[in-house]
C-alpha positions as a Python dict, from the first residue, in 0.01 Angstrom:
ca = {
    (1, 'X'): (0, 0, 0),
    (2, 'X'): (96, 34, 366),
    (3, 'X'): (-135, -87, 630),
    (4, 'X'): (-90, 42, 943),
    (5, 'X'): (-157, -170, 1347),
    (6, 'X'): (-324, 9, 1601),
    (7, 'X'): (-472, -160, 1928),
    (8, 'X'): (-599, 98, 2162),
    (9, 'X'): (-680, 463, 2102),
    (10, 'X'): (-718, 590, 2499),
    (11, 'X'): (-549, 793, 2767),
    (12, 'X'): (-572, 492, 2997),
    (13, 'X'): (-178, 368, 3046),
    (14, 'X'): (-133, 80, 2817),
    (15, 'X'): (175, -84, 2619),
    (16, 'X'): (-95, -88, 2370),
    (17, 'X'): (-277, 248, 2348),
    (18, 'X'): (-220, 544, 2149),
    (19, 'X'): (-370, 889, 2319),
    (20, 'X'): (-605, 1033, 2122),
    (21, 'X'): (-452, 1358, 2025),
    (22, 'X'): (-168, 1219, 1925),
    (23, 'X'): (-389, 950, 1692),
    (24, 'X'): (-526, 1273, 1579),
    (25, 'X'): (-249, 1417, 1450),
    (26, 'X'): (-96, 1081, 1296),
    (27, 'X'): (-443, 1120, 1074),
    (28, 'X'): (-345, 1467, 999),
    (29, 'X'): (36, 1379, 918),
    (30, 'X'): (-122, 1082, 689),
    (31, 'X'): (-323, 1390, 516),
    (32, 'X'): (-69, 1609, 474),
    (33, 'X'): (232, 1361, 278),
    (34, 'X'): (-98, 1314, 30),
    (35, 'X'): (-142, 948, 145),
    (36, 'X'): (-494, 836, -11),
    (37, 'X'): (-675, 656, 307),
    (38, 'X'): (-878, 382, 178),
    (39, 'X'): (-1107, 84, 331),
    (40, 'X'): (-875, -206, 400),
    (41, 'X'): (-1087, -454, 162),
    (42, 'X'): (-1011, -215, -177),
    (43, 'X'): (-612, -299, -79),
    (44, 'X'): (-696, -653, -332),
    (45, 'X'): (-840, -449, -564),
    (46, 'X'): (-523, -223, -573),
    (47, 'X'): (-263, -472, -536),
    (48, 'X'): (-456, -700, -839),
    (49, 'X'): (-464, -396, -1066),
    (50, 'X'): (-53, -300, -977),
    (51, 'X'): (-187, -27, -888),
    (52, 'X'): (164, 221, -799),
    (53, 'X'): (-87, 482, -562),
    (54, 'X'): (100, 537, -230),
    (55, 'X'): (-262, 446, -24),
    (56, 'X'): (-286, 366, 401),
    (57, 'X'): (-592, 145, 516),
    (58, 'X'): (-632, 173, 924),
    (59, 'X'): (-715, -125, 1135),
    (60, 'X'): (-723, -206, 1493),
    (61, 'X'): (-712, -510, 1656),
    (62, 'X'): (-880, -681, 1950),
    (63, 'X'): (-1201, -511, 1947),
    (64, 'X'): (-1184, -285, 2253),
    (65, 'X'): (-1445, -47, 2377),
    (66, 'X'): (-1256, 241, 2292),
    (67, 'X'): (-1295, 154, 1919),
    (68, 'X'): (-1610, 301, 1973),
    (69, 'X'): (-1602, 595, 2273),
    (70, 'X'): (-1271, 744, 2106),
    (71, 'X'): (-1128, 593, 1798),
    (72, 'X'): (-1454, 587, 1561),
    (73, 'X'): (-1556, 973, 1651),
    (74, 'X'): (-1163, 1080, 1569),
    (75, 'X'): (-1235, 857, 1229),
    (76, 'X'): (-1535, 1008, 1124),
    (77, 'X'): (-1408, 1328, 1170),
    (78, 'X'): (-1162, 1269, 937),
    (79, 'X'): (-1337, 1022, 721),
    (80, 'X'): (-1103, 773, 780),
    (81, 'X'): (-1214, 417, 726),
    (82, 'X'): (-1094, 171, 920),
    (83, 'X'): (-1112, -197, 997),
    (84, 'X'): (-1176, -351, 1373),
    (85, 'X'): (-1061, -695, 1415),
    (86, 'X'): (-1280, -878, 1666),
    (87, 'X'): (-1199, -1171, 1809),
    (88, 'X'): (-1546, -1384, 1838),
    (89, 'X'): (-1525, -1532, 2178),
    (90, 'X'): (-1408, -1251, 2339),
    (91, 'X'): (-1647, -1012, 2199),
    (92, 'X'): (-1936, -1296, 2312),
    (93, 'X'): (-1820, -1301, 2649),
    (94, 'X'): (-1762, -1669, 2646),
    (95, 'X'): (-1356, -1638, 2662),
    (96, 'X'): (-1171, -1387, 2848),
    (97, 'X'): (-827, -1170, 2689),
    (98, 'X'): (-486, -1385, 2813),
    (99, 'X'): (-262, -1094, 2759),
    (100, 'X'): (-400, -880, 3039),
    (101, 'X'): (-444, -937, 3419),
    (102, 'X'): (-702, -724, 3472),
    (103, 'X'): (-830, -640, 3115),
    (104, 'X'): (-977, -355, 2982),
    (105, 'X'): (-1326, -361, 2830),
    (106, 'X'): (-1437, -520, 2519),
    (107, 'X'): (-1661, -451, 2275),
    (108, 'X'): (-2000, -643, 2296),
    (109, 'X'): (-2231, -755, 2018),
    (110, 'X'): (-2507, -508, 2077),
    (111, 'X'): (-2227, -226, 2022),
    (112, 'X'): (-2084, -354, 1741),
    (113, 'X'): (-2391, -185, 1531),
    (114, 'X'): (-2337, 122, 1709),
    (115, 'X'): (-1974, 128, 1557),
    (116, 'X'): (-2066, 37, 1228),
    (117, 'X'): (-2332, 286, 1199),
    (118, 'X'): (-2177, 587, 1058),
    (119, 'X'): (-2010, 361, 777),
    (120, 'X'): (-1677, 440, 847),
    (121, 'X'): (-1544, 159, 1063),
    (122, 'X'): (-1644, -223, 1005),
    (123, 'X'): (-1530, -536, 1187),
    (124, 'X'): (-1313, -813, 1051),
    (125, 'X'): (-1268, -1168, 1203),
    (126, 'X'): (-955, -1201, 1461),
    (127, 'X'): (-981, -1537, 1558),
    (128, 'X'): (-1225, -1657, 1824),
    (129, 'X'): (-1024, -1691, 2148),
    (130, 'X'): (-755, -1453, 2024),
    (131, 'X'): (-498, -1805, 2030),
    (132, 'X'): (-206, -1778, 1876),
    (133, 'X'): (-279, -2047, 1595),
    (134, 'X'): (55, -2232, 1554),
    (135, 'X'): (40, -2383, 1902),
    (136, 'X'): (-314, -2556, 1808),
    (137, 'X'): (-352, -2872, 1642),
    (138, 'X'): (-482, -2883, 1284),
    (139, 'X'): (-846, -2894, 1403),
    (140, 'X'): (-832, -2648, 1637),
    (141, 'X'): (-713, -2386, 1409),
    (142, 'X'): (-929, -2417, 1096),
    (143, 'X'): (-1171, -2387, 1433),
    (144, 'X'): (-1017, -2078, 1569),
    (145, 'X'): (-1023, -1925, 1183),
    (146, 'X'): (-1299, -2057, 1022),
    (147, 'X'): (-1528, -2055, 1348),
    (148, 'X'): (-1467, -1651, 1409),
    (149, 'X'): (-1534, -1607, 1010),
    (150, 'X'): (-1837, -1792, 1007),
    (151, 'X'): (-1991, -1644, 1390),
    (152, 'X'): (-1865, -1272, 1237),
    (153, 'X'): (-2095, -1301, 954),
    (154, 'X'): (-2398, -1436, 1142),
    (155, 'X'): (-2367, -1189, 1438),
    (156, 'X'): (-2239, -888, 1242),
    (157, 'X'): (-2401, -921, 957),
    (158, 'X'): (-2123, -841, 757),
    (159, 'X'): (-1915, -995, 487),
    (160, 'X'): (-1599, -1149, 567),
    (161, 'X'): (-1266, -1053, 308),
    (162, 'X'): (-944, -1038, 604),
    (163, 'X'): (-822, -1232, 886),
    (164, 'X'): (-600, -1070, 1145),
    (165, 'X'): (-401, -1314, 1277),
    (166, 'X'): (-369, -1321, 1649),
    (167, 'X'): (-19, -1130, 1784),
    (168, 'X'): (22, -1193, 1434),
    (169, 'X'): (128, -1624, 1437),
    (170, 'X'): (96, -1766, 1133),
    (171, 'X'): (316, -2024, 928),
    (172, 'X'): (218, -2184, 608),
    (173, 'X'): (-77, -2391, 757),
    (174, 'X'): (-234, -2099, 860),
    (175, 'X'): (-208, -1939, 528),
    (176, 'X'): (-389, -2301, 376),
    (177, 'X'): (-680, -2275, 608),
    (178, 'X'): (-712, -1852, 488),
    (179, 'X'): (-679, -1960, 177),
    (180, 'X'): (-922, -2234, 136),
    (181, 'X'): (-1178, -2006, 344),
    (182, 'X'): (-1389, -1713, 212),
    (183, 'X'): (-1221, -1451, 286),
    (184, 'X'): (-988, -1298, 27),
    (185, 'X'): (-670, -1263, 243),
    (186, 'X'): (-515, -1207, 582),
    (187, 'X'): (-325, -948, 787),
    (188, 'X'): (19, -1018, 1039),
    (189, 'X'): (190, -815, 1212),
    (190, 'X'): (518, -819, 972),
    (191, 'X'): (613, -444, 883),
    (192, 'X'): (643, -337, 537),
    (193, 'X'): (421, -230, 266),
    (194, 'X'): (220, -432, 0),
    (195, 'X'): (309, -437, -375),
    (196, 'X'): (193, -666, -668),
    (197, 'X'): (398, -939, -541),
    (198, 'X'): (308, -959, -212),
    (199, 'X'): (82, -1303, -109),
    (200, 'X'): (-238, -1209, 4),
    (201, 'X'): (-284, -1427, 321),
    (202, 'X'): (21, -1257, 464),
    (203, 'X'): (-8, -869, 431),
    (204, 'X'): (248, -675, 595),
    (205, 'X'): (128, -379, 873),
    (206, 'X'): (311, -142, 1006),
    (207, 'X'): (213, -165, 1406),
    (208, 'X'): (226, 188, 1588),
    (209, 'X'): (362, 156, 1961),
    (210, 'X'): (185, 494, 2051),
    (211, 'X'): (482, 685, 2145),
    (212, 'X'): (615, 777, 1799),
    (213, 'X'): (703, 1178, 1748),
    (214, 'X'): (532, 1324, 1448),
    (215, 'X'): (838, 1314, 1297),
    (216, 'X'): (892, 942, 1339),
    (217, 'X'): (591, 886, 1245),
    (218, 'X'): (592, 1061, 922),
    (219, 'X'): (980, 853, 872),
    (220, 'X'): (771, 507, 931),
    (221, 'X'): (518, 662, 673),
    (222, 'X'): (808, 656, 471),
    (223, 'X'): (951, 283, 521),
    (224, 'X'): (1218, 356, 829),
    (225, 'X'): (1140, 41, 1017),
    (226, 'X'): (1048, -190, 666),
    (227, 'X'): (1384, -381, 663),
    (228, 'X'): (1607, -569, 880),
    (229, 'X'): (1748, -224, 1021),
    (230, 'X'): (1890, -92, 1325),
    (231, 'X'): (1578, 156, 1368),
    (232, 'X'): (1368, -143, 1356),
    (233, 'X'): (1563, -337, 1589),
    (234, 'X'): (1555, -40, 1859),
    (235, 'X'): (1196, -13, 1808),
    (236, 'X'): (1114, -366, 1851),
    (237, 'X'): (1342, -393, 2139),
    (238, 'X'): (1206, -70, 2314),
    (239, 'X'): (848, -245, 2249),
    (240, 'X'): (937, -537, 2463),
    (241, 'X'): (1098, -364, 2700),
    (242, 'X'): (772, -195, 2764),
    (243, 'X'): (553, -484, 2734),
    (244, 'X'): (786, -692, 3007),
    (245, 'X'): (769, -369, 3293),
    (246, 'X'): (379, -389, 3201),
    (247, 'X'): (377, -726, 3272),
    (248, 'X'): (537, -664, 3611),
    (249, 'X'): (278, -395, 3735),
    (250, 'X'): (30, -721, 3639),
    (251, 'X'): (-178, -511, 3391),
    (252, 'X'): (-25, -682, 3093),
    (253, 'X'): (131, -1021, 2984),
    (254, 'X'): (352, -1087, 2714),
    (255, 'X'): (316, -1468, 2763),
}
């Protein structure tokens, strides 16, 4: 069970975004090994059963417009489904994105219908501020998680079953505060793919950069970057590298 990180699905330049022909394709390469897509919130049914499928579940995080104007019409086009993580505040307007300097735009409320509508894409809790949770106090966390679960339900109308953790922080209090909540498990940003073993408030997902040949792509598919390996410490380091020169045109901040 490999779960896959997208943020941004745009031609806009961004350390974050994935153009959309080239998301296009990564759906078509994801067809073509005979991956089964399925909805991220069958992955407990799968993982309970040991099921030994080879299945990909889509999400993106941080709720941005383009979840809607370009990622969800790519989607449905393939029948894709796929999870957008929202992070409450953010998406209410009452707390502003700290790793941009001039952000991008957000998905509101009133849209969030809109990208729900055609059934293939729903929204999943990402915190409410979008903090990274082990630099709050105790308080402030089970805030941060169990506020965006509870304001996701009542504004979205949905059912909550995953956290995405923000830039993917977590540590063993974090896990607690998933665990005690009720949703069925959480997401991070740690690359690898889920088995039978694997503890359900920290599934592994594979994050996509955006700049990843077909061929790489397909390789990743495959479990290139899963371990401690040289190919995943190129590809981290080439990620930073990008994220610091975004950081010094001041449309992006790593801090």
């Amino acid at each position: 069970m490999r779960i896959l990180l997208y943020h941004r699905v745009t031609d806009e330049p961004d350390p974050l975004a994935i153009r959309p022909e080239r998301f296009r394709r990564q759906l078509e390469t994801i067809r073509r090994l005979g991956l089964k897509l399925i909805p991220l919130a069958e992955t407990y049914d799968h993982l309970a059963a040991g099921d030994d499928g080879r299945y990909v579940a889509i999400t993106l995080d941080d709720g941005y417009l383009d979840s809607l104007t370009t990622a969800e019409p790519i989607l449905r086009e393939f029948e894709a489904p796929a999870t957008v993580f929202l992070p409450t505040g953010i998406i209410s307007g009452r707390d502003r994105s700290t790793w941009y300097h001039r952000p991008p735009r957000f998905l509101g409320w009133d849209d969030v219908p809109e990208l729900m509508s055609s059934g293939v894409v729903e929204v999943q809790p990402h915190g409410v501020a979008h903090f990274a949770l082990p630099k709050l106090d105790d308080e402030e966390a089970r805030d941060e998680i169990l506020g965006s679960i509870s304001e996701l339900c009542e504004r979205a109308g949905v059912a909550a079953h995953t956290y995405s953790y923000a830039a993917g922080r977590y540590g063993p209090r974090e896990q607690a505060i998933v665990a005690a909540s009720s949703v069925r498990g959480a997401v991070t940003c740690d690359a690898g793919i889920n088995c039978a073993n694997t503890t359900w408030t920290a599934l592994r997902r594979t994050a996509i950069y955006g700049w990843e040949s077909d061929g790489e792509f397909a390789s990743i598919l495959g479990g290139a970057i899963d371990g401690p390996s040289a190919v995943r410490r190129i590809r981290v380091s080439a990620a930073a590298a990008r994220l610091r020169f975004a950081s010094r045109l001041r449309t992006f901040s790593i801090a």
